[in-house]
Short mmCIF file of the C-alpha atoms (twelve columns), coordinates in Angstrom:
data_MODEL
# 
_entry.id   MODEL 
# 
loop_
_atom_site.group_PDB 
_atom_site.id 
_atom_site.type_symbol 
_atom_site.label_atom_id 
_atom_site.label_alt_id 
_atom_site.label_comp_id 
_atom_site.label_asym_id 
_atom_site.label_seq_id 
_atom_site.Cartn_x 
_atom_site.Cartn_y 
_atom_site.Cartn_z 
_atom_site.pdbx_PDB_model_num 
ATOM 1   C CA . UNK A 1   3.895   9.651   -32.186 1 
ATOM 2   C CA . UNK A 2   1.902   7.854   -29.345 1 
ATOM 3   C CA . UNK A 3   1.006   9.845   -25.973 1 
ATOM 4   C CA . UNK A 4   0.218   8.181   -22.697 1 
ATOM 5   C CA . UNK A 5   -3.540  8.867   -23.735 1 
ATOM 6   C CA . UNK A 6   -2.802  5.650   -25.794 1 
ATOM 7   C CA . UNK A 7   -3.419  3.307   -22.540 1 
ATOM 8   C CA . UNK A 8   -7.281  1.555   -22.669 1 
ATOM 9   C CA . UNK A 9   -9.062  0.647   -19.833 1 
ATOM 10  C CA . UNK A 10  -11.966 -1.198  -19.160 1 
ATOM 11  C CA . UNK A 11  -14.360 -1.542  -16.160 1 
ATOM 12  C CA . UNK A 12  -17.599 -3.890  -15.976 1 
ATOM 13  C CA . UNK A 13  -19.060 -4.790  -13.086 1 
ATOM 14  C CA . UNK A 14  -22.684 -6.746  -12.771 1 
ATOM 15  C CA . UNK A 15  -24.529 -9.115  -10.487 1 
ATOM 16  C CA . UNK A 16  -26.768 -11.958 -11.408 1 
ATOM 17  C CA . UNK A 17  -29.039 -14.446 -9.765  1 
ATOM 18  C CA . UNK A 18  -27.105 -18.268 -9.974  1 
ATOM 19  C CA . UNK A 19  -29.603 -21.055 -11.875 1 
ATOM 20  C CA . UNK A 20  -29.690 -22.455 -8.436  1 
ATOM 21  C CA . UNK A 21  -33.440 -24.101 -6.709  1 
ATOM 22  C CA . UNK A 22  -36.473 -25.347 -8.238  1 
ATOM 23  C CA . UNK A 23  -37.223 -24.966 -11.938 1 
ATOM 24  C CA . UNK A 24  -33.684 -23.772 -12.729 1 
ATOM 25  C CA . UNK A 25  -30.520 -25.175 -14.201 1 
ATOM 26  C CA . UNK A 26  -28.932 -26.558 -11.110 1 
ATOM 27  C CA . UNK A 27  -31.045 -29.010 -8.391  1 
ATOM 28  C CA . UNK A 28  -34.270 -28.450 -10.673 1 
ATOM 29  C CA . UNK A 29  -35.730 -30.848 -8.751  1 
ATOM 30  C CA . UNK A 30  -35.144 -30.102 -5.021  1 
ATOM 31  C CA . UNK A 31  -37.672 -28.900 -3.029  1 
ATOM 32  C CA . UNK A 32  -38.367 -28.467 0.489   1 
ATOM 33  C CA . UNK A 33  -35.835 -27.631 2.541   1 
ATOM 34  C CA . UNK A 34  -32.811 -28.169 0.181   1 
ATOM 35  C CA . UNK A 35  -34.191 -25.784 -2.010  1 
ATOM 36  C CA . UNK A 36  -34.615 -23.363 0.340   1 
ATOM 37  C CA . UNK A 37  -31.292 -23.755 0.633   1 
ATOM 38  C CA . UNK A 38  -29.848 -23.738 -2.628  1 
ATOM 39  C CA . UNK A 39  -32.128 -20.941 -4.180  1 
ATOM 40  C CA . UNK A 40  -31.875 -17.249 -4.439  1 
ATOM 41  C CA . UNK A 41  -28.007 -17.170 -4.237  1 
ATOM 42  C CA . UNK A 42  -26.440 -13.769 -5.762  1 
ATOM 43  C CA . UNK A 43  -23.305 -13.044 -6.874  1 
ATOM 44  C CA . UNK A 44  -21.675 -9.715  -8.412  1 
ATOM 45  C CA . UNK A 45  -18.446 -8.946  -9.795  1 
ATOM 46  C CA . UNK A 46  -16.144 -6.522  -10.506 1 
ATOM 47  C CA . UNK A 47  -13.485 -6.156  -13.380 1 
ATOM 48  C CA . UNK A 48  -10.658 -4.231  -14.608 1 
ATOM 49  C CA . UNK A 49  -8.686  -4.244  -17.472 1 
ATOM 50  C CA . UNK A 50  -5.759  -2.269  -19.072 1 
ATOM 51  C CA . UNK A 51  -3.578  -2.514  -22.245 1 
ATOM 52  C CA . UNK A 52  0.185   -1.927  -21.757 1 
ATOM 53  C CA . UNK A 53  1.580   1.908   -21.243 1 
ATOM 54  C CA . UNK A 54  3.374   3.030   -24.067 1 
ATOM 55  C CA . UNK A 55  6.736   3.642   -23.107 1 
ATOM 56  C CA . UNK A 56  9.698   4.593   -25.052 1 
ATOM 57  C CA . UNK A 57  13.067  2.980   -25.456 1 
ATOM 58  C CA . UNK A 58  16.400  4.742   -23.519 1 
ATOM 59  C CA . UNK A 59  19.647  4.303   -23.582 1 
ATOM 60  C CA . UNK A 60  20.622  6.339   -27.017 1 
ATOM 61  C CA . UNK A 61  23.235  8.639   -27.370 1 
ATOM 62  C CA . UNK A 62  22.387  12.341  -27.380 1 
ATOM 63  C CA . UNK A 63  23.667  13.397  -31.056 1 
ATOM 64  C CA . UNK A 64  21.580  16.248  -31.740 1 
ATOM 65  C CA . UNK A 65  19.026  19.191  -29.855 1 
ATOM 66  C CA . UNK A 66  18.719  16.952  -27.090 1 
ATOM 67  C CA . UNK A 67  17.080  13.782  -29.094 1 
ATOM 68  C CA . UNK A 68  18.325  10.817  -27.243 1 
ATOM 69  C CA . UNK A 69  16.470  8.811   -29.785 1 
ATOM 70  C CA . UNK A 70  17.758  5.354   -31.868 1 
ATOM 71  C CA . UNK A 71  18.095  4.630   -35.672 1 
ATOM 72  C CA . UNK A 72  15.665  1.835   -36.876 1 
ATOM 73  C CA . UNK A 73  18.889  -0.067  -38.733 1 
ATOM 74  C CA . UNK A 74  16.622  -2.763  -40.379 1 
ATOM 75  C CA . UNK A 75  13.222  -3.875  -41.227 1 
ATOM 76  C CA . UNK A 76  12.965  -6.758  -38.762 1 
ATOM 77  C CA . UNK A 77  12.705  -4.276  -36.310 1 
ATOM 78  C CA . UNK A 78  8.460   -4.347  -35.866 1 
ATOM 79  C CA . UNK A 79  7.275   -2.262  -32.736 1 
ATOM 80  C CA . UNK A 80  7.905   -6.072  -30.787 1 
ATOM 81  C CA . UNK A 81  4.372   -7.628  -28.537 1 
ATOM 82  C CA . UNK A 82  6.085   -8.463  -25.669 1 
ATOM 83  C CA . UNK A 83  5.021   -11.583 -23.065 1 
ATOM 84  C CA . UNK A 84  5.583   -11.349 -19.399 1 
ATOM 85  C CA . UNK A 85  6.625   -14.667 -18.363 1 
ATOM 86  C CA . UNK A 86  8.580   -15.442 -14.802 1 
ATOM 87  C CA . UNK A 87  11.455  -17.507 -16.112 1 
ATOM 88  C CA . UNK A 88  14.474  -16.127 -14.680 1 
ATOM 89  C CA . UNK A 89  17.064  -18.571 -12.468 1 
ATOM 90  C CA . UNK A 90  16.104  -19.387 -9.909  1 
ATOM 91  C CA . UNK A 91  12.582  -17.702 -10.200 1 
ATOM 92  C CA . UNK A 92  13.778  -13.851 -8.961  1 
ATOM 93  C CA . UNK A 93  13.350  -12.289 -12.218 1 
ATOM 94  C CA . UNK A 94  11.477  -12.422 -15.490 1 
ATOM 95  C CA . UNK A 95  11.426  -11.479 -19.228 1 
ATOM 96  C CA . UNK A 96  9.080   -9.217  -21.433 1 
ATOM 97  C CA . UNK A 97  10.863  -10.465 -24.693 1 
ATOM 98  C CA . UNK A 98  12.472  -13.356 -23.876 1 
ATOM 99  C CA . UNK A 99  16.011  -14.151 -25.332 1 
ATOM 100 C CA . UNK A 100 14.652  -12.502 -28.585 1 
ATOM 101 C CA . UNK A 101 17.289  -9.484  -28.027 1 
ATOM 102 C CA . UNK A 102 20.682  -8.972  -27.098 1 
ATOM 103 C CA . UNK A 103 22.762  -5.708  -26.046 1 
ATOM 104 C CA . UNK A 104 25.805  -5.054  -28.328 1 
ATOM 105 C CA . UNK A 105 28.357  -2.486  -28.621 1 
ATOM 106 C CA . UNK A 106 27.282  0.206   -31.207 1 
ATOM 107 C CA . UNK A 107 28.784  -0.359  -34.971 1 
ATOM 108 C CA . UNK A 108 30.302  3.626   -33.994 1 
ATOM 109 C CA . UNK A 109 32.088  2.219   -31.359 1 
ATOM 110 C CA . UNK A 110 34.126  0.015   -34.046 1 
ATOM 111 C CA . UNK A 111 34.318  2.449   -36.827 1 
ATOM 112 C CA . UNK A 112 37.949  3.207   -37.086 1 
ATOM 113 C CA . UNK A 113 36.931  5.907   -38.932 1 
ATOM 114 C CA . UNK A 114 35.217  7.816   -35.895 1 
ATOM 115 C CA . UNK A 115 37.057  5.919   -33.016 1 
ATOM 116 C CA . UNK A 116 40.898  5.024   -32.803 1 
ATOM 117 C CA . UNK A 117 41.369  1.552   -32.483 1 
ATOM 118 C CA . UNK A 118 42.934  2.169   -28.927 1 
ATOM 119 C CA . UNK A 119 39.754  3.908   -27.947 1 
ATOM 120 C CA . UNK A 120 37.022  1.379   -29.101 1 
ATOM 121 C CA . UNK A 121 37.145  -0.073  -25.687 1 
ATOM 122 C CA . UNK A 122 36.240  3.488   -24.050 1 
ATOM 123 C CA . UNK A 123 32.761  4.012   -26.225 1 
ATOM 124 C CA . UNK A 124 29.963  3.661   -24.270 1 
ATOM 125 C CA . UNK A 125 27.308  3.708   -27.191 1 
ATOM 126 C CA . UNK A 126 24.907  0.787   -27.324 1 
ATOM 127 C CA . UNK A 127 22.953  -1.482  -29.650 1 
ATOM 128 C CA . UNK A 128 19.675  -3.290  -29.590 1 
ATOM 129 C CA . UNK A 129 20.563  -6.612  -31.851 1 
ATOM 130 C CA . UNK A 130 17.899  -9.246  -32.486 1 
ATOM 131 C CA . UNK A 131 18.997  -12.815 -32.628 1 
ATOM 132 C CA . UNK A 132 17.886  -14.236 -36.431 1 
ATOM 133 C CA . UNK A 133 17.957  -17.759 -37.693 1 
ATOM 134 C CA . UNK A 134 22.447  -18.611 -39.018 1 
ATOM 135 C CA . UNK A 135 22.588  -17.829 -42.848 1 
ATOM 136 C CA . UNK A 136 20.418  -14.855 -42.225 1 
ATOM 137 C CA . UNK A 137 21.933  -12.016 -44.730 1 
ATOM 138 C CA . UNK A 138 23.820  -9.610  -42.906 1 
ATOM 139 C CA . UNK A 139 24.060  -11.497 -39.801 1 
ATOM 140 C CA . UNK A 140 26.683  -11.205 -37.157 1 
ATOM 141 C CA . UNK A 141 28.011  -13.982 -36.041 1 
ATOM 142 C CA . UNK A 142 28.790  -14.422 -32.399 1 
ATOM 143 C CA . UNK A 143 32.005  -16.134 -30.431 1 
ATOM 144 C CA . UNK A 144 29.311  -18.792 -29.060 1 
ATOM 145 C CA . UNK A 145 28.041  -18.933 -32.595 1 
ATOM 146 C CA . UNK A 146 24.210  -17.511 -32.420 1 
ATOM 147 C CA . UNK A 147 23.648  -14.633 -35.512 1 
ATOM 148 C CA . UNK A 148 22.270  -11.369 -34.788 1 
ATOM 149 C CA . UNK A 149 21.431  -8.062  -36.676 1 
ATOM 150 C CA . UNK A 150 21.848  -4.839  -35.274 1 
ATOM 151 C CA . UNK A 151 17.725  -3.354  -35.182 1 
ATOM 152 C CA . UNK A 152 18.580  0.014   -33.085 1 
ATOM 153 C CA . UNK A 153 21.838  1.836   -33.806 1 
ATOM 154 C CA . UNK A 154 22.413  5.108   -31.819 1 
ATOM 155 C CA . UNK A 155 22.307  7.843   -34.701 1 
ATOM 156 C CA . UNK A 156 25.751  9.577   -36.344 1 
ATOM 157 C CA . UNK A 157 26.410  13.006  -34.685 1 
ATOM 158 C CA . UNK A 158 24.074  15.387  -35.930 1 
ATOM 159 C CA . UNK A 159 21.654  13.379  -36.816 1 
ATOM 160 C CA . UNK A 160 18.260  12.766  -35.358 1 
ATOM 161 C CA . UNK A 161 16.671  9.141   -34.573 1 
ATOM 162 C CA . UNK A 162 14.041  7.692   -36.937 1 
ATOM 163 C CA . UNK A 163 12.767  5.720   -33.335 1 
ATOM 164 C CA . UNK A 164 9.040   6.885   -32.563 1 
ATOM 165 C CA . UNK A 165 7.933   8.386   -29.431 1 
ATOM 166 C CA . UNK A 166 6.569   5.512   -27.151 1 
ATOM 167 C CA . UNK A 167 7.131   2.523   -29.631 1 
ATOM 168 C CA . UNK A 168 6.595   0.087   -27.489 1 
ATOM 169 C CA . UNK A 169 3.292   -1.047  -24.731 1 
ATOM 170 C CA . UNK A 170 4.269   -2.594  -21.799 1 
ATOM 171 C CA . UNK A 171 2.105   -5.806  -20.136 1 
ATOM 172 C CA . UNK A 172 -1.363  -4.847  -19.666 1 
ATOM 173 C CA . UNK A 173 -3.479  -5.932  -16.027 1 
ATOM 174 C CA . UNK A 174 -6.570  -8.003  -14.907 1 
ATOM 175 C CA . UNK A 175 -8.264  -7.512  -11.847 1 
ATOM 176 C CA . UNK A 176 -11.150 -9.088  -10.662 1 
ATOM 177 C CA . UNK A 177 -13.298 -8.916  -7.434  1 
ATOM 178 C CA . UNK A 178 -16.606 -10.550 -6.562  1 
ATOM 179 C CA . UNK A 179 -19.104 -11.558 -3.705  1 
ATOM 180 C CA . UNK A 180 -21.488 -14.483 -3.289  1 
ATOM 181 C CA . UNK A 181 -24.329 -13.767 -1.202  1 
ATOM 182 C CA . UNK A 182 -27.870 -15.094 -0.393  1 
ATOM 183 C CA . UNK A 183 -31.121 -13.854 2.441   1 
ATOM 184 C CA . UNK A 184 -32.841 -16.779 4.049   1 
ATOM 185 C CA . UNK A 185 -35.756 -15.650 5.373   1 
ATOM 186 C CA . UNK A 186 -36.306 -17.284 9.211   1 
ATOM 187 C CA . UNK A 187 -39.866 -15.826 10.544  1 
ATOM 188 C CA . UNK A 188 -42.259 -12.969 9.075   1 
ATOM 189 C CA . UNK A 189 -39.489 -10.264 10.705  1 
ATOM 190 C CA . UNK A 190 -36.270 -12.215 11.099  1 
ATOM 191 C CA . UNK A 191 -33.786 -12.825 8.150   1 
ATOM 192 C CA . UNK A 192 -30.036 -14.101 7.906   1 
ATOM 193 C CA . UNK A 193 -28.069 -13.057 5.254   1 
ATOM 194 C CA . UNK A 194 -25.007 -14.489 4.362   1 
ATOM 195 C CA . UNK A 195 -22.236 -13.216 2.257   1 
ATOM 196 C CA . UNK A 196 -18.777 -14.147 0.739   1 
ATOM 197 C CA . UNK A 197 -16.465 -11.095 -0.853  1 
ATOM 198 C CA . UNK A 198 -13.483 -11.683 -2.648  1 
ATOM 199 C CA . UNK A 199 -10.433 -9.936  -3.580  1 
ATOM 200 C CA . UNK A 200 -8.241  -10.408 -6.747  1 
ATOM 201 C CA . UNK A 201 -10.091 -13.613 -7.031  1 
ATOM 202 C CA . UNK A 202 -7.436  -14.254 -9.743  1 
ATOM 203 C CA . UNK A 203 -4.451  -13.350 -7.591  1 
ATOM 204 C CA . UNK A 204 -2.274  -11.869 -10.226 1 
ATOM 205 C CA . UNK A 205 0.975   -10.456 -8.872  1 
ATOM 206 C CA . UNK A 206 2.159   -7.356  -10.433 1 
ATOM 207 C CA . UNK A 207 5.288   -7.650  -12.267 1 
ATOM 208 C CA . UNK A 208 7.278   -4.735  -11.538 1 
ATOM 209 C CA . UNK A 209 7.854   -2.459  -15.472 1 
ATOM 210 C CA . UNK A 210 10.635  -4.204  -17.796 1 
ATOM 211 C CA . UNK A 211 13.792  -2.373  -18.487 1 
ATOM 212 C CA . UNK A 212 13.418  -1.194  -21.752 1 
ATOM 213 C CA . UNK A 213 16.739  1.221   -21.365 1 
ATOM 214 C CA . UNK A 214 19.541  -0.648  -23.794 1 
ATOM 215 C CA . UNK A 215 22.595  -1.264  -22.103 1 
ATOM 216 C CA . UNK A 216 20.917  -0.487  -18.594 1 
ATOM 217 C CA . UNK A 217 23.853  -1.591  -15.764 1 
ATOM 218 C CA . UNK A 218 23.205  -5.371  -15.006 1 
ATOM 219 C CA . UNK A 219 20.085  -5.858  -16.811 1 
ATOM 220 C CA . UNK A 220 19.208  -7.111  -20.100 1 
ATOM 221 C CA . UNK A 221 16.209  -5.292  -22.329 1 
ATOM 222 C CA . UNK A 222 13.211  -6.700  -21.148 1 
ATOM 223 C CA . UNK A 223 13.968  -7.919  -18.239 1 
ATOM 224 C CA . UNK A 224 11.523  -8.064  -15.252 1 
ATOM 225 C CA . UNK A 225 13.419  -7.245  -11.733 1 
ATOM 226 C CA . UNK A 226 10.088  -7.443  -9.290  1 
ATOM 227 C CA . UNK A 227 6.672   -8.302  -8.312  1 
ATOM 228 C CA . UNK A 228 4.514   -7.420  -5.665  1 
ATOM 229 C CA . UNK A 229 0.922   -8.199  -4.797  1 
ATOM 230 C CA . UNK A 230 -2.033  -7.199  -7.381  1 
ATOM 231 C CA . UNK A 231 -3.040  -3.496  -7.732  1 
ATOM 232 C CA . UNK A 232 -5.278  -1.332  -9.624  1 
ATOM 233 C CA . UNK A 233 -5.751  1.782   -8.988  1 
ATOM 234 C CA . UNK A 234 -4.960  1.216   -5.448  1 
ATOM 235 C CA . UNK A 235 -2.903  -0.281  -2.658  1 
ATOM 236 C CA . UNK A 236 -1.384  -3.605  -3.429  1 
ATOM 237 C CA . UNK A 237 -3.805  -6.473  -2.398  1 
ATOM 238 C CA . UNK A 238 -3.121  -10.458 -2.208  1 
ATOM 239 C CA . UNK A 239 -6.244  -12.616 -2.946  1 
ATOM 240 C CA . UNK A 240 -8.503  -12.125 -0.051  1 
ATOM 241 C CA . UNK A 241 -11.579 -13.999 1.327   1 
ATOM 242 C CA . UNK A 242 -13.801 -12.081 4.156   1 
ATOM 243 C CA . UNK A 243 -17.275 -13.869 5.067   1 
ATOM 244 C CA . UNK A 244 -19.970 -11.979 6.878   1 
ATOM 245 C CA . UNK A 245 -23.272 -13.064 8.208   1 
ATOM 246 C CA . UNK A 246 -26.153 -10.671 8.961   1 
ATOM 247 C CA . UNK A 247 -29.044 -11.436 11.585  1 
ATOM 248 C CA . UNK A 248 -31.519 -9.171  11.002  1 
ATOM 249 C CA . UNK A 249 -35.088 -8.372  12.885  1 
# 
């Protein structure tokens, strides 16, 4: 059983002097007023990073106490890494998994045994099948003839889920600031500083969470319905340049 706790987050921040100016690893050999120039620049930086939240998976029946929790129906089933990629039509929407899984009517649902024929169409129980290479064993073959095999099954009445709590992370984040800044000195009591900050230099949007609720109304597992601007820990931000110079005497 994971808890939220599970999330890891990291923060470094620094600043360092660039190999800019005389003796150094850029313009070694300038000198006069070009190295005044190019010398003594500063730059810091800012960075934060998180793994995926575990989240769990909805959209099982509740069969027993309350325990809206799946059946693991076969070992392909792994605890799946996911990918964020922004590849729906038309660029609106994007996937977590890909076309790796597929929504299916519950094997319950066509049980005669537990459902009248004449009813089948009326169960509302849902599947999680993963598409598998044709021949696989046990595959089911579908009308446009990809295979699949049935990895979450909703459990029988009475019985509880063999699903974990929070089996799956969602997509983790990276956000980065940093300045650029450098002092030139003009007389014994005059200086000008000069200064560049910037804001998600990387400008990663965030991708709104994917469904992970099987059979979710109009939306396939994984799927990705949103993004907005970059965020962490804060308001959402778009990559951002703000320059400031500084006379002082």
């Amino acid at each position: 059983m994971r808890g939220v706790d599970s999330l890891h987050s990291l923060l470094a921040h620094g600043t360092y002097s660039l190999p800019s100016g005389p003796n150094k690893l850029v313009m070694g050999n300038s000198s006069g007023w070009v190295a005044r120039v190019v010398e003594g620049w500063q730059t810091s930086f800012i960075l934060n990073m998180a793994t995926g939240q575990p989240v769990n998976i909805g959209g099982a029946g509740t069969m027993r106490y309350g325990n809206p929790r799946y059946v693991v129906a076969s070992t392909l089933w792994e605890h799946p890494e996911g990918e964020a990629k922004w590849d729906g039509p038309g660029g609106a929407t994007g996937t977590f998994y890909g076309e790796k899984y597929v929504t299916q009517k519950d094997p319950q649902c066509l049980d005669t045994a537990r459902v009248a024929a004449s009813l089948t169409g009326f169960c509302t129980l849902n599947a999680l099948a993963m598409k598998v290479p044709a021949g696989t064993s046990g595959a089911i073959v579908l009308p446009d003839g990809s295979s699949i095999v049935n990895v979450l099954v909703n459990p029988n009445p009475g019985e509880i889920g063999t699903l974990g709590n929070r089996p799956v992370n969602s997509f983790g984040t990276v956000f980065l600031d940093g300045n650029i800044q450098k002092t030139f000195k003009l007389t014994e009591s005059k200086s000008l500083a000069i200064r560049v900050d910037a804001t998600n230099i990387l400008n990663h949007p965030q991708l709104n969470s994917p469904n992970f609720t099987v059979g979710a109304a109009g939306v396939t597992f994984g799927q990705i319905s949103g993004k907005g601007a970059a965020t962490f820990a804060g308001p959402p931000v778009q990559r951002n340049f703000q320059g400031q110079l500084r006379f002082s005497f």
